[in-house]
TORPA-4810 file (N, C-alpha, C, O; in nm, 3 decimals):
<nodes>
NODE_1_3.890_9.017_8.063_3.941_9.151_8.053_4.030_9.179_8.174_4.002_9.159_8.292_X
NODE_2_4.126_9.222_8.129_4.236_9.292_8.243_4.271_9.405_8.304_4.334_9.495_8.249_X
NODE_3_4.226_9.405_8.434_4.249_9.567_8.453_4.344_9.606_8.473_4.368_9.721_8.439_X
NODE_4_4.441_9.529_8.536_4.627_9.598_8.554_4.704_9.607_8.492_4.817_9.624_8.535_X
NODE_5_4.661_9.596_8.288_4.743_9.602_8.216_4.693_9.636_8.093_4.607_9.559_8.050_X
NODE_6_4.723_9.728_8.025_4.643_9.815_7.940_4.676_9.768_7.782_4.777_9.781_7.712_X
NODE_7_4.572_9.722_7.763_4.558_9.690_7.584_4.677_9.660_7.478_4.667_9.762_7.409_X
NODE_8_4.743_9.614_7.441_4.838_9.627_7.350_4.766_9.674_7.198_4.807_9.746_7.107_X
NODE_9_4.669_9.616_7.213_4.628_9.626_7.069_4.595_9.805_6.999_4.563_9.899_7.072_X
NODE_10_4.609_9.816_6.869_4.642_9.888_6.812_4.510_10.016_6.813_4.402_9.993_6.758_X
NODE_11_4.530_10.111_6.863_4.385_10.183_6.895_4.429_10.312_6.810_4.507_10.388_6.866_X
NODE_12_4.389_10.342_6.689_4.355_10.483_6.600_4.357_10.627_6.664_4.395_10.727_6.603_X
NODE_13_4.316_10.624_6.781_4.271_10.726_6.864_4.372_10.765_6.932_4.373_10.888_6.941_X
NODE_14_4.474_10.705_6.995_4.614_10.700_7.059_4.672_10.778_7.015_4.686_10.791_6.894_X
NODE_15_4.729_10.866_7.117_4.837_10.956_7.022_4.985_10.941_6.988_5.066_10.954_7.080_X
NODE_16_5.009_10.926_6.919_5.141_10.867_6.871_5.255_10.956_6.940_5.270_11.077_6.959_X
NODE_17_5.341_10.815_6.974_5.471_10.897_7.032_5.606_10.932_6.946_5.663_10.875_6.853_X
NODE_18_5.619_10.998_6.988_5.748_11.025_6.919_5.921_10.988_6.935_5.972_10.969_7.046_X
NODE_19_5.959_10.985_6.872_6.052_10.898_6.901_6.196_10.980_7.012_6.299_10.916_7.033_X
NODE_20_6.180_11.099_7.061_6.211_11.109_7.184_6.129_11.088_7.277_6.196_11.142_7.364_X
NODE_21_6.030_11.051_7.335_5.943_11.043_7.387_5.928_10.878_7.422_5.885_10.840_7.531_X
NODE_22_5.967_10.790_7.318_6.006_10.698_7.357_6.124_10.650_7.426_6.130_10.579_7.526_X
NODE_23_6.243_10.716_7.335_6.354_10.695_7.388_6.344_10.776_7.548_6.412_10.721_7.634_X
NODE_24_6.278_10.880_7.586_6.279_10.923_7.731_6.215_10.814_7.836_6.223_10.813_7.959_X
NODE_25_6.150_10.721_7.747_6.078_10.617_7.829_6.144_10.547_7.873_6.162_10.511_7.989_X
NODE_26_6.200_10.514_7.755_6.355_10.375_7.753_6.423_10.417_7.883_6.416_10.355_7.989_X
NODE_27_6.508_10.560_7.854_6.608_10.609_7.975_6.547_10.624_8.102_6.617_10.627_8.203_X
NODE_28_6.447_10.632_8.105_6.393_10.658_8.250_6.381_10.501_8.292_6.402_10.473_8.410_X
NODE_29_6.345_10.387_8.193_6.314_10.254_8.255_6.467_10.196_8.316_6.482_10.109_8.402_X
NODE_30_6.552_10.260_8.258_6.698_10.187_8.228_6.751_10.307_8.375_6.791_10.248_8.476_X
NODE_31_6.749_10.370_8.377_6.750_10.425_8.505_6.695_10.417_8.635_6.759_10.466_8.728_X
NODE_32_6.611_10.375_8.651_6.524_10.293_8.747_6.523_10.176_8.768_6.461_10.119_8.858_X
NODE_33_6.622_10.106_8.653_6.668_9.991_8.676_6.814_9.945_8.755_6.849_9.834_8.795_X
NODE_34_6.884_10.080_8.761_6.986_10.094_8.804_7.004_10.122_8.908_7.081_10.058_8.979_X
NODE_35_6.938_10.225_8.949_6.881_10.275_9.071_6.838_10.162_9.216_6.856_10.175_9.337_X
NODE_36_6.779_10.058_9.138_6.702_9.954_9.193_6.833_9.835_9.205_6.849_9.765_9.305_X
NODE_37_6.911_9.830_9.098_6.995_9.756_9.145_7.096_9.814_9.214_7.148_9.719_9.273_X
NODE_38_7.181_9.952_9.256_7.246_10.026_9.342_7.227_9.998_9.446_7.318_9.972_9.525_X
NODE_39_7.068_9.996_9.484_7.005_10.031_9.582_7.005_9.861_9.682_6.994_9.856_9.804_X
NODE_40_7.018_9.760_9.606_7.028_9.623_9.624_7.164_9.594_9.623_7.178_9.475_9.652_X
NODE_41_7.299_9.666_9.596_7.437_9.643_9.615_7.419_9.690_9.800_7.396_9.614_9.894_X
NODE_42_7.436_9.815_9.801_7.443_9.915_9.889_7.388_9.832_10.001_7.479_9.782_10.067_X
NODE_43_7.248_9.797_10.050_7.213_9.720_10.127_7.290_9.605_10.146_7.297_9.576_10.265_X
NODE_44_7.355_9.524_10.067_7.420_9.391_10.080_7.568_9.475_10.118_7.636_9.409_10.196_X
NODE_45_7.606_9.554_10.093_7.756_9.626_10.165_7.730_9.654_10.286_7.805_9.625_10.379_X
NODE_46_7.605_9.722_10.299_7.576_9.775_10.482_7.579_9.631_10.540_7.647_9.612_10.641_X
NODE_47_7.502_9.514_10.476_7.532_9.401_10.554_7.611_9.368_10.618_7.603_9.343_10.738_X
NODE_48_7.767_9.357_10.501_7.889_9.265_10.521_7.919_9.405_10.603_7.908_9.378_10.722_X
NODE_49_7.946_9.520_10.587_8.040_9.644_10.667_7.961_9.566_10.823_8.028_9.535_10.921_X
NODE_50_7.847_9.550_10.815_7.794_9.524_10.999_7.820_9.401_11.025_7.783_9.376_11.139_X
NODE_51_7.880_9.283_10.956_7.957_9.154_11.010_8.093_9.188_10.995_8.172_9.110_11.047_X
NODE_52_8.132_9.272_10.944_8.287_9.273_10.969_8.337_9.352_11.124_8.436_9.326_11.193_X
NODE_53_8.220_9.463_11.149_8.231_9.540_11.251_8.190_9.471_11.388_8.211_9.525_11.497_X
NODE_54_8.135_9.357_11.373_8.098_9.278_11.462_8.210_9.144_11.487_8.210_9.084_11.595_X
NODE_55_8.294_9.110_11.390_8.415_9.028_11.418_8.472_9.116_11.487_8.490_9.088_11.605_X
NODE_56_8.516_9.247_11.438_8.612_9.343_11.490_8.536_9.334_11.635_8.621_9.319_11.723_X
NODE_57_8.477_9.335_11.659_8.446_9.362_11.803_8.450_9.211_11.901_8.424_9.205_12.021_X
NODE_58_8.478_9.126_11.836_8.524_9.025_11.910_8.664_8.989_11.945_8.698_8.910_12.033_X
NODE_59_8.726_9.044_11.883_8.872_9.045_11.896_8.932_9.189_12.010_9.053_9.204_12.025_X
NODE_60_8.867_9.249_12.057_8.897_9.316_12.115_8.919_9.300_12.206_8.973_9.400_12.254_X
NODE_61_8.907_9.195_12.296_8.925_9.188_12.447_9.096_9.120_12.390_9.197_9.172_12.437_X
NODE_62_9.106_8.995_12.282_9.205_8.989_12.254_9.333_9.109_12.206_9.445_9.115_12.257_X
NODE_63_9.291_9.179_12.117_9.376_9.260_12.084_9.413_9.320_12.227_9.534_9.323_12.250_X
NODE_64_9.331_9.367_12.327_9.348_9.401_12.459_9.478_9.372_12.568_9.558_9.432_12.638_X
NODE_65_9.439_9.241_12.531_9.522_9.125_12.614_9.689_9.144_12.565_9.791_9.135_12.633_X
NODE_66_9.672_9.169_12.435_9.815_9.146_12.342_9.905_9.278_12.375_10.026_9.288_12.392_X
NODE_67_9.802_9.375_12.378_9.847_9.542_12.411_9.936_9.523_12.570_10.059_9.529_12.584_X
NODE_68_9.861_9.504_12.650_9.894_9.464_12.785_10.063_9.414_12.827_10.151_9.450_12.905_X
NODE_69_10.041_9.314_12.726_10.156_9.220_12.721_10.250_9.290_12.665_10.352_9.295_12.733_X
NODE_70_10.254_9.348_12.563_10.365_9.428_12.485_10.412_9.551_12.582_10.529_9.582_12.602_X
NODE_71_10.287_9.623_12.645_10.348_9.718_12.745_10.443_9.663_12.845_10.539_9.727_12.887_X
NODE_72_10.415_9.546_12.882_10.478_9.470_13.018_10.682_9.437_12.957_10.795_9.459_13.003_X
NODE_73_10.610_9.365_12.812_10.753_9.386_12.728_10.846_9.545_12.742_10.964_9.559_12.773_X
NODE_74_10.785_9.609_12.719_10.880_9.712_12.701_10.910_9.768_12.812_11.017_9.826_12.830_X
NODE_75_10.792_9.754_12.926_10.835_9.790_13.052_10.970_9.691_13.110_11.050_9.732_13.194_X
NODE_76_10.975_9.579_13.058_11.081_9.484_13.134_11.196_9.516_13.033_11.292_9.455_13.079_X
NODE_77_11.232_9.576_12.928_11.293_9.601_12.852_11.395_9.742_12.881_11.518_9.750_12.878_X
NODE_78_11.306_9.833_12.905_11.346_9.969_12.971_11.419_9.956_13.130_11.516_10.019_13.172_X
NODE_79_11.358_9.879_13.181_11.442_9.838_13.305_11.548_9.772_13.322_11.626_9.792_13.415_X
NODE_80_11.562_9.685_13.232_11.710_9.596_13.187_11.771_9.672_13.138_11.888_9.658_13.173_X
NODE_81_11.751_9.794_13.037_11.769_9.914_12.926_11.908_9.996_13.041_12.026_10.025_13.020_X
NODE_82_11.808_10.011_13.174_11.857_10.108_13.255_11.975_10.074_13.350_12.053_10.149_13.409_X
NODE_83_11.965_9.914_13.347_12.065_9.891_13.464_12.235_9.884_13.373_12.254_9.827_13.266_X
NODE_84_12.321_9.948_13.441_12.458_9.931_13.374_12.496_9.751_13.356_12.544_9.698_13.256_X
NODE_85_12.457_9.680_13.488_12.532_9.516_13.454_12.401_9.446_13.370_12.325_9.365_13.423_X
NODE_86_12.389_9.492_13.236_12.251_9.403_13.134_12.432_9.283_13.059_12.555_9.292_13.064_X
NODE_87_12.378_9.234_13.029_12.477_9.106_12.989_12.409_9.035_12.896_12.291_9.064_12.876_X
NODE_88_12.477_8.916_12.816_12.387_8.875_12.756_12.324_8.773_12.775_12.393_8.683_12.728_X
NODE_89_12.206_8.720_12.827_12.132_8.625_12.958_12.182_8.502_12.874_12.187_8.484_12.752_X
NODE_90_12.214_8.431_12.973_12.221_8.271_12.951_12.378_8.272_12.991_12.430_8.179_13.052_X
NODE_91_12.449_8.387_12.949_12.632_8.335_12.948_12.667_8.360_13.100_12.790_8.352_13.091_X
NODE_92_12.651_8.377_13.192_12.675_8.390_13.330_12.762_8.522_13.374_12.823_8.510_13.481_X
NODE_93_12.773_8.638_13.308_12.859_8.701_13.311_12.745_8.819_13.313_12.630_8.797_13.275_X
NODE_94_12.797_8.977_13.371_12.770_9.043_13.344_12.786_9.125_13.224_12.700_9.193_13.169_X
NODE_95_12.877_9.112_13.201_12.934_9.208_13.061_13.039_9.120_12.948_13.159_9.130_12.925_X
NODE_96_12.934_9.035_12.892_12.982_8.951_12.795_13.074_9.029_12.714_13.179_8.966_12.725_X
NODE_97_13.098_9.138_12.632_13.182_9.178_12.583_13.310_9.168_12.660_13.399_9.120_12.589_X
NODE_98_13.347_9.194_12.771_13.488_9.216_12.820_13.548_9.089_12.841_13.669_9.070_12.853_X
NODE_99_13.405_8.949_12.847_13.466_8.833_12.885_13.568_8.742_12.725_13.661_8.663_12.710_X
NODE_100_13.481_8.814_12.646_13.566_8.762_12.542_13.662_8.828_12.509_13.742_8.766_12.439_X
NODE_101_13.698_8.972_12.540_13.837_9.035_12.445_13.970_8.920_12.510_13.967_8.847_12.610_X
NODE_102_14.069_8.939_12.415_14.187_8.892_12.424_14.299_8.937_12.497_14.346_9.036_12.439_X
NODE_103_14.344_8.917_12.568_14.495_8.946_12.644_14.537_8.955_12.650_14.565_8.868_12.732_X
NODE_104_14.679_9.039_12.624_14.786_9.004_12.587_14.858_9.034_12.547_14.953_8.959_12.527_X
</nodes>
């Protein structure tokens, strides 16, 4: 005899359900089934959201580094920006435009 699971067999005395009463059974099982699997997405998303937030946080000293560098860029950029003799580096001239016009 089983105690954690109640009789299947056919008992006279039972009061018969009705067939909303079943179907409320159905929807409530089928809802609790959903519930249960939501509830088993959701946890596996909080997972991956807390390994992605944890890469992100390794890259930060890098992203850091890169910021740094780009400021230093634009700082050396603005200063060349500012001086009147900027030329175009490598041709030996200050003001590559005037070295090429024509003469004449």
């Amino acid at each position: 005899m089983s105690l954690s699971r109640p009789s299947m067999a056919y008992d006279p005395n039972a009061p018969k359900q009705s067939f909303f009463e079943k179907e409320r059974e159905r929807l409530v099982e089928e809802i609790s089934a959903g519930f249960e699997e939501l509830l088993t997405h959701s946890n596996v998303l909080n997972r991956t959201l807390e390994e992605v937030h944890g890469v992100g946080k390794e890259f930060t000293t890098v992203a850091k580094l890169w910021g740094r560098f780009d400021d230093l860029i634009r700082q050396q950029q603005a200063e060349q920006a500012g001086s009147a003799d900027i030329g175009v580096p490598g041709t030996g001239g200050a003001n590559y435009g005037a070295s090429t016009m024509r003469q004449g």
